[in-house]
N, C-alpha and C positions, 0 to 999 in steps of 0.2 A: 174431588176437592170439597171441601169443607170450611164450615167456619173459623173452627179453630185452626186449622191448618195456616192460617192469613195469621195469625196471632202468632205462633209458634216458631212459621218461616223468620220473621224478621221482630224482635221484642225492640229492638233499638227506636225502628220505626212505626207505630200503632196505624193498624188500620182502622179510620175512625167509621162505627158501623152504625150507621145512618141504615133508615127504613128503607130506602133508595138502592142504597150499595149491598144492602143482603138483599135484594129483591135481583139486583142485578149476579151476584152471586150464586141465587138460587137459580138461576135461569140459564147459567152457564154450569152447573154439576150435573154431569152426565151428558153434556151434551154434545154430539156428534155431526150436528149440522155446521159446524165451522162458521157459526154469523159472523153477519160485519155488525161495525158501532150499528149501522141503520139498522137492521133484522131486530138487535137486540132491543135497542131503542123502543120500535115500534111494540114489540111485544112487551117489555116491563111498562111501560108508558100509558098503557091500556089501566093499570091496575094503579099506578102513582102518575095522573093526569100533570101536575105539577112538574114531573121531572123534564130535566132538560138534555139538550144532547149532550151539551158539555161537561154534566154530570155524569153522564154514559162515558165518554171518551176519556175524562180525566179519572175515572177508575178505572177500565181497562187499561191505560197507559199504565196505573200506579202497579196493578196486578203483573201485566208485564214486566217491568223494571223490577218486582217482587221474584220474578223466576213460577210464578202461578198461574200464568196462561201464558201462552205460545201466538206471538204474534206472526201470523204469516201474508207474506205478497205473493202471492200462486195467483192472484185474481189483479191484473190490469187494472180495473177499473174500481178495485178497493180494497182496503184489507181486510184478514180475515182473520177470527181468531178459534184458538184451541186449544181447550180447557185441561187435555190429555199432554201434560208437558215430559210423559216418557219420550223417550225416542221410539221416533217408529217415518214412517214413509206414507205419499200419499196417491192415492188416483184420481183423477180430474177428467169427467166428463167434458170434452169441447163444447158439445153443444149446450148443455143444458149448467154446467157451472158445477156440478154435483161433486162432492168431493169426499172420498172414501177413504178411511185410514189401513194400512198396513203394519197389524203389529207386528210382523214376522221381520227380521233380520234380512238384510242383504248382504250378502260380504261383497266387497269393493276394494278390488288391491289396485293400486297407484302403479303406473309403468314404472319400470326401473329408476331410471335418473330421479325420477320427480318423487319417489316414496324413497331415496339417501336424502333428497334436500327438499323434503317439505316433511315436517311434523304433523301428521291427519290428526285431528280432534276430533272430527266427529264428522256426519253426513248428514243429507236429507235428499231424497232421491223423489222426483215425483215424474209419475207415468201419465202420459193422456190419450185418450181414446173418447169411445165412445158405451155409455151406459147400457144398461138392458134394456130401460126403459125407451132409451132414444135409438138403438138400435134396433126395435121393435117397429119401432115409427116407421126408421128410416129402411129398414128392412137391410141395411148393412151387416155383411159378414162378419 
């Protein structure tokens, strides 16, 4: 993701680029750790003391409703987002929260009745187990 890419997706509506919103921008290009608003927060916030959370939240909300990050709830206890808005699939460590992306394809065909009378759009399939790292720990198979 990029800057102009926010310009180009949508001309109708400007994304106004505050020193704030590219900071929050840059902190999400290339990034694979799936932050919440807080993660993201805490690390742009360091470098723009000033920023607020609601600053955080109401651009990632704008980004989302943009189709430029990917909002996901895989996490109970808050959301998560992801800057990678190909399609692709996720792993989820239980223990540890860890969450790995799958860009490879699943194919997923629908049982009979339900793939005549449902129309598929699309999927997102997500796995859980347990990490290398926390299998390590735990010494689990």
């Amino acid at each position: 993701m990029n800057r102009t890419f926010i310009q180009k997706r949508e001309p109708a509506s400007p994304f106004k680029r505050t020193p704030q919103r590219l900071a929050i921008l840059d902190y999400l290009k290339g990034n694979t750790d799936h932050p919440s608003a807080d993660d993201i927060y805490r690390a742009v916030s360091r470098k723009y003391q000033s920023m607020s959370f609601a600053t955080v939240y109401n651009t990632l909300n704008t980004l989302t409703k943009k189709g430029t990050l990917r909002e996901l709830t895989i996490d109970p206890e808050r959301k998560r987002y992801d800057p990678d808005t190909t399609r692709h699939h996720h792993l989820i460590c239980v223990l540890c929260g860890t969450i790995v992306d799958i860009p490879e394809g699943i194919a997923v065909d629908l049982p009979g009745k339900l793939a005549r009378d449902f129309t598929l759009l699309g999927n997102h399939i997500e796995f859980y187990g347990h990490c290398s790292r926390c299998k390590k720990k735990r010494k689990t198979p």
